[in-house]
C-alpha positions in Angstrom: 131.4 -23.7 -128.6 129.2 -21.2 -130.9 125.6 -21.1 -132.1 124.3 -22.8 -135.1 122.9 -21.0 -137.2 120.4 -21.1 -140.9 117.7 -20.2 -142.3 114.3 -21.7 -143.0 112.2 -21.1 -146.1 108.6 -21.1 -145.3 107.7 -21.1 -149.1 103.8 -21.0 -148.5 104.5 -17.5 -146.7 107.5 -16.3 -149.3 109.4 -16.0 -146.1 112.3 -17.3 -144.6 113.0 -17.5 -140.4 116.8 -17.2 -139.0 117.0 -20.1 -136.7 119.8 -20.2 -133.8 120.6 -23.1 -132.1 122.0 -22.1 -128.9 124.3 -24.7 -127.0 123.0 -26.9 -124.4 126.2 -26.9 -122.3 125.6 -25.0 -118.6 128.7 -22.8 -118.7 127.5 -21.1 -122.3 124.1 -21.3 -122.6 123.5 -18.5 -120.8 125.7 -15.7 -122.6 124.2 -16.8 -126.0 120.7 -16.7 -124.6 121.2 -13.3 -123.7 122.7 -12.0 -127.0 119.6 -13.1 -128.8 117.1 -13.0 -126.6 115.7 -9.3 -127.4 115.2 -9.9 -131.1 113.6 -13.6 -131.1 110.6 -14.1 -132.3 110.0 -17.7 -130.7 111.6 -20.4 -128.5 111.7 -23.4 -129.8 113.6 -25.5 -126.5 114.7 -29.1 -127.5 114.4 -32.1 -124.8 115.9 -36.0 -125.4 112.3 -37.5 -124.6 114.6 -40.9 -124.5 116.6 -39.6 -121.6 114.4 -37.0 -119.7 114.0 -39.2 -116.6 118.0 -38.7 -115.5 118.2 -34.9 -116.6 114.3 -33.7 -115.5 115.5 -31.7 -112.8 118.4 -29.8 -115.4 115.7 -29.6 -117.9 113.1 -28.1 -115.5 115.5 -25.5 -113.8 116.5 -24.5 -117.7 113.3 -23.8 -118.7 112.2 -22.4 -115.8 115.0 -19.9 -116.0 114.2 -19.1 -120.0 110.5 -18.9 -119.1 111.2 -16.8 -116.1 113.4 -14.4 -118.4 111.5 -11.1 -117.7 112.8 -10.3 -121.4 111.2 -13.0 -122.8 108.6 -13.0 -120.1 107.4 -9.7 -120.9 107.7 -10.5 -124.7 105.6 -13.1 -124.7 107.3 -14.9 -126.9 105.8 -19.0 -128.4 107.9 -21.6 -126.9 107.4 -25.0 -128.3 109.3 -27.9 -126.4 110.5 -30.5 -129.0 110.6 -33.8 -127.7 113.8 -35.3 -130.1 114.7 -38.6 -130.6 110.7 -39.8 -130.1 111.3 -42.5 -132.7 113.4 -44.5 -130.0 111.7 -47.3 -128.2 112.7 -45.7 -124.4 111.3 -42.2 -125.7 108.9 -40.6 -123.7 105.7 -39.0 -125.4 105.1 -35.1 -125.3 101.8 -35.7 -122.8 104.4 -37.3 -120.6 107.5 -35.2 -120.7 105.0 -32.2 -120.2 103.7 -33.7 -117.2 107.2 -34.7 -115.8 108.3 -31.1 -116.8 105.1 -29.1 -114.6 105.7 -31.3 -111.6 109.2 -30.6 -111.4 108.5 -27.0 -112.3 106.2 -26.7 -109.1 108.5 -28.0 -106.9 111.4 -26.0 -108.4 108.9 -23.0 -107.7 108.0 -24.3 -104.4 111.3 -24.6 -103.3 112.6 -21.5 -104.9 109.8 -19.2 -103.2 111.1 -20.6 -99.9 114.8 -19.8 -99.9 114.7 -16.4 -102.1 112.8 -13.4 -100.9 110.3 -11.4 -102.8 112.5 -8.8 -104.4 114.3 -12.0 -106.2 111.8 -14.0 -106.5 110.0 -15.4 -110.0 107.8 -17.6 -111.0 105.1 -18.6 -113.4 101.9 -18.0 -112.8 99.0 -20.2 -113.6 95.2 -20.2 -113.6 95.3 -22.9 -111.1 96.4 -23.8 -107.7 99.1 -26.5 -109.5 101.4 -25.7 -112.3 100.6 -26.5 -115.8 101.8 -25.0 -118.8 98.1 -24.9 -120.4 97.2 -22.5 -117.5 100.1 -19.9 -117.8 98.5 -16.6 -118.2 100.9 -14.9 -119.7 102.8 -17.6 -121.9 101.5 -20.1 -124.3 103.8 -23.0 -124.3 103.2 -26.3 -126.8 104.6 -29.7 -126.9 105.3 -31.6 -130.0 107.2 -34.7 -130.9 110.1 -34.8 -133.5 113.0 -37.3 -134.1 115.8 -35.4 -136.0 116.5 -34.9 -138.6 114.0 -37.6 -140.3 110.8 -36.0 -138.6 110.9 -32.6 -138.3 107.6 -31.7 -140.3 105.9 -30.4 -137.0 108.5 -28.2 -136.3 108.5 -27.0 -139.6 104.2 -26.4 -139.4 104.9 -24.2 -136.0 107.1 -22.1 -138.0 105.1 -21.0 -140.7 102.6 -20.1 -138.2 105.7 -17.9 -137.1 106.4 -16.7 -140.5 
């Protein structure tokens, strides 16, 4: 398996954007992330809204570990969470993969913060006692619904902010 890669033209900026897609698959994900991690300017971190019920724990301990990066931690970098394939009638909506996503992202931290000890430990901090992504002081993480590749005009609208 290898990245995808291509360019997007933000013609209202006279700019373009390399975009990466980095494979989903456990074993590999990892070694790409790290190869481009240093020099990305965003994360944009793709969820199957239609099937997030069966994989929410893998998709919470994913982007917890992205999030947690303390490369891309201490970058600060956007991350938008695409939630493909919303045109199916089983697809979840953003509001409700984002609130499936912070509750298993407090227990992930929970449980984490029990068995690891302080040297090793990481987690996200928020403004309140729970997690939620709105309340990350550090990172500002956004939720938008896409069905690819027929409806990708919001991911295209995050980008020129990018751009």
């Amino acid at each position: 398996m290898q990245t995808n890669e291509g360019d997007v033209v933000i013609a209202e900026k006279g700019s373009s954007l390399r975009l990466v897609d980095i494979p989903g698959h456990n074993r590999i994900r990892s070694k790409f992330l790290e190869q481009y991690k240093k020099t990305a300017k965003a994360l944009v971190f793709v969820v199957d809204s239609a099937s997030i019920q069966k994989d929410i724990r893998d998709i919470a301990e994913f982007l917890f570990d992205v999030l947690t990066d303390p490369v891309l931690y201490d970058r600060s970098l956007p991350v938008l969470v695409a939630c493909n394939k919303s045109d199916l009638a089983l697809a979840k909506k953003a509001s409700v993969v984002k609130e499936k996503l912070e509750k298993e992202i407090e227990l992930l931290q929970k449980s984490r913060g029990h068995s690891l000890d302080k040297a090793e430990r990481r987690e996200l901090r928020c403004k309140s006692d729970s997690f939620q992504f709105d309340q990350l002081a550090k990172l500002r993480v956004e939720f938008v619904e896409c069905s690819s590749p027929d409806n990708l005009a919001v991911l295209h609208e995050w980008l020129q902010q990018l751009a």
